[in-house]
DOFI-221018 format. One record per atom (N, C-alpha, C, CB): residue in one letter; x, y, z. Coordinates in steps of 0.02 Angstrom, whole numbers, plus 50000, padded with zeros to 5 digits. Atoms other than C-alpha are relative to their C-alpha. Last residue first. Glycine has a CB too. Layout:
! residues N
AXYZ...
//
This chain:
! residues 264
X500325001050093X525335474456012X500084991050011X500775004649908X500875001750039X525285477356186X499764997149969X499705002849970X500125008549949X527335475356235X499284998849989X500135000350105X499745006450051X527655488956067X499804993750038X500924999649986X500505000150055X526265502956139X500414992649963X499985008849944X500865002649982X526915502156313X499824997049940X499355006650018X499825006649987X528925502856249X499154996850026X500704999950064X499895002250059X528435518756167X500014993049996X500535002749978X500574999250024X527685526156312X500114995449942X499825007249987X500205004850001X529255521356398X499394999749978X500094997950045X500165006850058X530375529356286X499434997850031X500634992849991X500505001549971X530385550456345X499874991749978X499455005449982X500734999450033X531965557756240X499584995450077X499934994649899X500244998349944X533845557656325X499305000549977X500315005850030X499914992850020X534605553756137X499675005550052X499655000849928X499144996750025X535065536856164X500055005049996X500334998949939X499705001249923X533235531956268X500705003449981X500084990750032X500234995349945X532265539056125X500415000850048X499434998350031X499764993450044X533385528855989X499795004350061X499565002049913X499505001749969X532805512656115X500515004949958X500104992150001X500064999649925X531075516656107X500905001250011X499584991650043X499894990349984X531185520255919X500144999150062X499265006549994X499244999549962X532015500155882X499905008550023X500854998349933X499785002749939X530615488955829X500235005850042X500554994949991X499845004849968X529945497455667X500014995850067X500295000849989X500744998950009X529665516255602X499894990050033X499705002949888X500254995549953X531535517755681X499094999550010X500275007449971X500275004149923X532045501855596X499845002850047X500414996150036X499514997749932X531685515955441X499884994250073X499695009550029X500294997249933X530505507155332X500545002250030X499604995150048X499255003949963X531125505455118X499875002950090X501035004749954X500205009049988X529635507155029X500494997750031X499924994849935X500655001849961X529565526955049X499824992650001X499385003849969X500765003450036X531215529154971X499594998050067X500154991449943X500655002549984X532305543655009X499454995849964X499745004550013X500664995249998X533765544354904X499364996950039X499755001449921X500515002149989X535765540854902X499355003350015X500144996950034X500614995050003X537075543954811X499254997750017X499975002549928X500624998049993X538665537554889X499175002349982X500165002050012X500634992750034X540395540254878X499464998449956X500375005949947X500035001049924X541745524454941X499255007049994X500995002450058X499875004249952X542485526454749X499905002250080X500644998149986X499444999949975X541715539654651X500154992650032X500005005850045X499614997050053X539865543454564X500865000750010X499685007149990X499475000949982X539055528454651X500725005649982X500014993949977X499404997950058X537335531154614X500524999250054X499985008849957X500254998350090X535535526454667X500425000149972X499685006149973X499804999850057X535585518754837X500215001949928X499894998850002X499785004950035X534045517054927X500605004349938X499284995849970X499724996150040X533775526955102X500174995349931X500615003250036X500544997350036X532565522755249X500295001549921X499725006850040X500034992449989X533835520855369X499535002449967X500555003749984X500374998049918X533785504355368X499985002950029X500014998450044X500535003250021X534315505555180X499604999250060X500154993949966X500564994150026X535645515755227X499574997849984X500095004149949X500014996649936X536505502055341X499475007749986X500915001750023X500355002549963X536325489255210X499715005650051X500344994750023X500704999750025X537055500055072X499494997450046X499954996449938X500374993850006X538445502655182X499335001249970X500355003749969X500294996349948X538605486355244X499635005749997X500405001250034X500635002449974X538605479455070X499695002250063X500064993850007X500514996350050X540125489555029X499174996350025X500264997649901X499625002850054X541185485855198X499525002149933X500124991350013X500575004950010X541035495255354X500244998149932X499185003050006X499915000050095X542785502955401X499404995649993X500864995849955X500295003150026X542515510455584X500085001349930X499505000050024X500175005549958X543405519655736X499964994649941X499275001250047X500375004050069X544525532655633X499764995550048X500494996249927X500574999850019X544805543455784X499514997149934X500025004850005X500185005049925X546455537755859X499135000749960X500215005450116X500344994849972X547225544155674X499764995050057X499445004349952X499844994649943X549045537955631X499625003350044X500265004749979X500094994450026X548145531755468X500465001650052X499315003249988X499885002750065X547175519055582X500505007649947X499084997449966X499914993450049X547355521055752X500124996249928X500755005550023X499444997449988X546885506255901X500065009249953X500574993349974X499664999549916X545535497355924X500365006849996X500674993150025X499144999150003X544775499155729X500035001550082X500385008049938X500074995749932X543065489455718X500835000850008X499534995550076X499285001049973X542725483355557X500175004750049X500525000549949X499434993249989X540925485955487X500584997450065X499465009050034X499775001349938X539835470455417X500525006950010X500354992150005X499964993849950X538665466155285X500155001850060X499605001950006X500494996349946X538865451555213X500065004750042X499814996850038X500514996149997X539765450355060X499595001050058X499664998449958X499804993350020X541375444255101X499465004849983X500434999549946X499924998650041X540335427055184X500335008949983X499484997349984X499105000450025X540815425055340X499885000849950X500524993950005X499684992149986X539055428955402X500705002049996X499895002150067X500164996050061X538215413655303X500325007449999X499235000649994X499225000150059X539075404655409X499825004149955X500264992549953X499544995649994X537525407455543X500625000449937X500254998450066X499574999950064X536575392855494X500485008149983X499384998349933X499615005849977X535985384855677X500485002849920X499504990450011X499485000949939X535115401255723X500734993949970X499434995850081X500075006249938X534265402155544X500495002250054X500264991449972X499585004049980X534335419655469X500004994050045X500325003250016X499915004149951X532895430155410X500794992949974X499104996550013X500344999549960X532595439955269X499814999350071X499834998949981X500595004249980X533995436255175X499585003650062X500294992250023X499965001749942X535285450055118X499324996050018X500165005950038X500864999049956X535285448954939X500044996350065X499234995749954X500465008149997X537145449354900X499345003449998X500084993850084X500654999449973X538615462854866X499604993349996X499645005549965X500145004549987X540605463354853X499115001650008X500474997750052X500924996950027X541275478354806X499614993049986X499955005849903X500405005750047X543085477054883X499125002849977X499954991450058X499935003450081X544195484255016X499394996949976X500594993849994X499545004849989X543535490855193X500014998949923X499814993750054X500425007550008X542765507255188X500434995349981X499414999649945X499605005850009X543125525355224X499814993250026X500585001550025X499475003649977X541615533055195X500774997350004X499834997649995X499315004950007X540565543855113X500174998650061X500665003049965X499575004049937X538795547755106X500674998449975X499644992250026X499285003050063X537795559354979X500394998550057X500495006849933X499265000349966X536015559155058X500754998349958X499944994150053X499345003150014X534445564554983X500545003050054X500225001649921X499814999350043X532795571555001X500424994149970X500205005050010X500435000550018X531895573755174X499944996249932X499835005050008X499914998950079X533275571455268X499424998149955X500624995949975X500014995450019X532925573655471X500295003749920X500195001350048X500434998849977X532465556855517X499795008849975X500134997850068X500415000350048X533885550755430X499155001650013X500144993649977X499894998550072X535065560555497X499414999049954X500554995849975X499984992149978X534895555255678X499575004249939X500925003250005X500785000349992X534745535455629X499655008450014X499844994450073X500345002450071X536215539455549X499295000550017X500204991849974X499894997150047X537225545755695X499645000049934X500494998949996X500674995049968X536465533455818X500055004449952X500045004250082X500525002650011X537365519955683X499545004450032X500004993650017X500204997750061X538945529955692X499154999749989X500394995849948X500695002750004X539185532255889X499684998249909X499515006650041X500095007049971X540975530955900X499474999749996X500194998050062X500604997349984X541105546055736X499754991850043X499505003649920X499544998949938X542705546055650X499474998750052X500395007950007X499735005149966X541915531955522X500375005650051X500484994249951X500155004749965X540435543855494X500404995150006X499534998249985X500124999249936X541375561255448X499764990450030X499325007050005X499224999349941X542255561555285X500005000150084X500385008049988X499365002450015X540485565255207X500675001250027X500065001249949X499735003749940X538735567055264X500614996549960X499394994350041X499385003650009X537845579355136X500694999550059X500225003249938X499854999649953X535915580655183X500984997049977X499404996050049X499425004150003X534975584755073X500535002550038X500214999249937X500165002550028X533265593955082X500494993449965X499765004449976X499724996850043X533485597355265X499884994249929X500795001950029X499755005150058X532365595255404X500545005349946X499184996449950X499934997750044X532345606155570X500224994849952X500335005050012X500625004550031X531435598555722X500145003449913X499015002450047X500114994950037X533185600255837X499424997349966X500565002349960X500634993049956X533395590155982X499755006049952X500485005450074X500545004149944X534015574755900X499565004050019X500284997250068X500544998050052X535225587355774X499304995550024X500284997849913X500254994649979X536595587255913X499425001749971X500395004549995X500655001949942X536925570555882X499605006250028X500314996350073X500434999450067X537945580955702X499484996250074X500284994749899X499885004550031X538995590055834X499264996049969X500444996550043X500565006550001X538745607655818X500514992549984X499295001549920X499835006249971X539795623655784X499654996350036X500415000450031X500565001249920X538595632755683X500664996250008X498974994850008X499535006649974X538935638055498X500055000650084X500915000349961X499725000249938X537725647255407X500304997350039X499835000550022X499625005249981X537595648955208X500175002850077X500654998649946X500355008550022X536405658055084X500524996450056X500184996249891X500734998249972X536875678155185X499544991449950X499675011449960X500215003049922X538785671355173X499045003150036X500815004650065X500625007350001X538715668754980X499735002050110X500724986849977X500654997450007X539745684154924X499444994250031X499875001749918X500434999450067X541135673954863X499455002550007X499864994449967X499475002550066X542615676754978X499455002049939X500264989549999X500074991850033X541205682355110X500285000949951X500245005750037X500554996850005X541045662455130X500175006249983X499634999650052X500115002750078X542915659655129X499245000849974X500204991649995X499224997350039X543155669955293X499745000549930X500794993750003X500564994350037X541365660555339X500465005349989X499285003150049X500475000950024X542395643155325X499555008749985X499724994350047X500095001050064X543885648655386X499444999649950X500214996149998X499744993949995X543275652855569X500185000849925X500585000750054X500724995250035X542135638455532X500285006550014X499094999250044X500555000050084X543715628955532X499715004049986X499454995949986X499544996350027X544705636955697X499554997449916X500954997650025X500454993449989X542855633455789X500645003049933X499955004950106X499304992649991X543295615755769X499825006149976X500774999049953X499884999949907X541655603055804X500745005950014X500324989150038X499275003249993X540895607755622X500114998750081X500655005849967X499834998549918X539285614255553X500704994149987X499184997150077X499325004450023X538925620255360X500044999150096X500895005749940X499765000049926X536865626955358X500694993550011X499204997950054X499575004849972X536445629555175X500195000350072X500545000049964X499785000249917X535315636555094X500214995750035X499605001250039X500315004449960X535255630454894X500255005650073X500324990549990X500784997449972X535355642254760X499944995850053X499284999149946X500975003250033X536725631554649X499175004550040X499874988150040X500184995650055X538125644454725X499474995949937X500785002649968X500344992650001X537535638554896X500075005249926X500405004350066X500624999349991X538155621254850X499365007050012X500074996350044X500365002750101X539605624654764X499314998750032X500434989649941X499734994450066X540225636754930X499564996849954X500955000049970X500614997249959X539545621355090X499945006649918X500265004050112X500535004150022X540655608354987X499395005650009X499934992550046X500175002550062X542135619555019X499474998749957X500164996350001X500604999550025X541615626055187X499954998049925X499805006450012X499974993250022X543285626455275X499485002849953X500615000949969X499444997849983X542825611955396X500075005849957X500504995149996X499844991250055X540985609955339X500744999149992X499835009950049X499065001850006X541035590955454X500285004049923X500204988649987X499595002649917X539225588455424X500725001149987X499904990450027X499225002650056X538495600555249X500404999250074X500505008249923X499295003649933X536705598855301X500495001449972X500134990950020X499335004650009X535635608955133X500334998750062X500555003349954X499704999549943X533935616555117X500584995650002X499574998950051X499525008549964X533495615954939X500215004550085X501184996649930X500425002349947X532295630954872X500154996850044X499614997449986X500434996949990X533475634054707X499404997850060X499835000649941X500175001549946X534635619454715X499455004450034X500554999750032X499964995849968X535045620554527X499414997050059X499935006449960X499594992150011X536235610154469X499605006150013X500265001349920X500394996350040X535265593154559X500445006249989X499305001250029X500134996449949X536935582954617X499415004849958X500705003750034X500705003149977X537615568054514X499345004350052X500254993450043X500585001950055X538445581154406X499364993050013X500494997649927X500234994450018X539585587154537X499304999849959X500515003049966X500774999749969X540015569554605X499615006949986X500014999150084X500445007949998X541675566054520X499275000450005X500174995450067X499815001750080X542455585154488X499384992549986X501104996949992X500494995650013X541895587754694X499864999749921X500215007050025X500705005849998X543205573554711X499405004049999X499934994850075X499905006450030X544465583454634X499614995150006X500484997750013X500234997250083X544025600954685X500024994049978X500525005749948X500585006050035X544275594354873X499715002249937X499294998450050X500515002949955X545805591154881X499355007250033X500564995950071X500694993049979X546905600954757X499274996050022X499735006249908X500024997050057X548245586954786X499435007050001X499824994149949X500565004550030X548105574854931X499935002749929X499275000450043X499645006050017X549625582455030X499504995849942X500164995450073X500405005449978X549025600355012X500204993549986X499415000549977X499325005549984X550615610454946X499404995850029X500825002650066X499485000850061X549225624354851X500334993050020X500655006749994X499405006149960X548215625955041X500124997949906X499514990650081X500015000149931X546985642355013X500624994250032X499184998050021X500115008449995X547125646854832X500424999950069X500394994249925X499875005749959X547055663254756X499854992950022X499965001750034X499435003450025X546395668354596X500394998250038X500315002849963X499164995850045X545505682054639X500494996849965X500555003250049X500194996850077X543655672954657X500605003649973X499345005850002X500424994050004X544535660454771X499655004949937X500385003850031X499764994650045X545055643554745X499585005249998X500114997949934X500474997250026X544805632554916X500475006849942X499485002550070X499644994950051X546095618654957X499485005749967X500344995449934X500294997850075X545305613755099X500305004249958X499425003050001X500235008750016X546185605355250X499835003949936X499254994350053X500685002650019X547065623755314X499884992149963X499755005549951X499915005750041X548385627255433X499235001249964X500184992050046X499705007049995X548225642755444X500064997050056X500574999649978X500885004650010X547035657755414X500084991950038X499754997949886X500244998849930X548475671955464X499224993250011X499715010550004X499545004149951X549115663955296X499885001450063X500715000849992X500175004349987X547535667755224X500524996250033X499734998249956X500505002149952X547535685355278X499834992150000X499365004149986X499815000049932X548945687555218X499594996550047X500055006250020X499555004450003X548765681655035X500164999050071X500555001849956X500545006549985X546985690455037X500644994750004X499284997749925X500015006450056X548125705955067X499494994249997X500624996250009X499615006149996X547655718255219X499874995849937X499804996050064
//
């Protein structure tokens, strides 16, 4: 059978993937050769070789991202919630020889609570505004990234930032209208046509929201894209106030947890 056939027996596809023959998986893609184009952006903020790297790649769909990463040396584990993806995905895997560096799992990413497997980066993109739980989602993630995170979003207009104060008076609240303060937009309805876009956080949010995750920042190499890295001075609100009540979200054991915080 053709590789022309077999990829039209493949269809629909999201990823425009270019094979080693010189095919090409979705050509008429509405976005253009999505995702070579934003892979173009962030390629070079990414270590080139991944030699040893364990790699997340959330929301694989045809494994694009999961491919350049395994051909840096890294192992990779690509998961998805549509089985017709990762049906693509390790298709396009044998494409290039890679599918003994790269496994793909249908999984959703809360699913990684019960697991004790880290990874050395963890790339979380196009997924956390479909995603009603985001914030458990993160706190998930960041427990299990040892490294780095390359995050995207869709995100509300603008690049607005502050120094978020330490504390907030009760009586001086206004300060939370400001465009910079960190805040995510809650979609009712459909955004896009989609029911599953829930959330547009805004730029400050995001940095806020990774930062209490444990994560600072470093690069921006795109619009709404991300580069962020484990810092050890930045506490997870997990190492904090808030594990008991992560325990309780993810069916875990809290009230031991809640002993040791009413004590102190």
């Amino acid at each position: 059978m053709s590789t022309e056939t077999e990829i039209k027996q493949l269809e629909p596809w999201f990823h425009n993937i270019h094979l080693p023959d010189g095919n090409q998986t979705a050509t008429d893609h509405f976005l253009g050769d999505f995702p070579a184009f934003k892979w173009k952006n962030m390629k070079n903020s990414i270590p080139k070789d991944l030699s040893g790297w364990k790699v997340l790649d959330i929301g694989c769909n045809a494994g694009f991202y999961s491919i350049e990463l395994a051909k840096r040396g890294a192992e990779v584990t690509g998961i998805d919630l549509d089985e017709h993806y990762l049906k693509q995905a390790r298709w396009t895997a044998k494409q290039f020889g890679l599918e003994d560096r790269i496994t793909f799992k249908q999984m959703q990413v809360y699913d990684f609570a019960h697991s004790e497997e880290k990874f050395d980066l963890v790339w979380f993109m196009g997924v956390f505004y479909h995603l009603r739980y985001p914030l458990l989602a993160m706190d998930i993630l960041s427990q299990k990234t040892t490294r780095m995170m390359v995050f995207q979003t869709l995100s509300l207009p603008g690049k607005e930032e502050m120094e978020v104060p330490e504390d907030v008076e009760f009586h001086k609240r206004d300060i939370m209208k400001s465009d910079a303060w960190p805040k995510m937009a809650f979609i009712e309805n459909k955004l896009a046509g989609d029911p599953t876009n829930w959330w547009a956080p805004n730029h400050q949010g995001i940095i806020s929201m990774l930062g209490s995750c444990g994560f600072k920042v470093t690069e921006m190499p795109e619009d709404e894209t991300y580069i962020a890295e484990k810092n050890e001075d930045l506490k997870s609100s997990l190492e904090t106030w808030n594990f008991s009540e992560y325990l309780s979200a993810v069916g875990k054991d809290w009230k031991k947890e809640v002993e040791k915080k009413t004590k102190k």
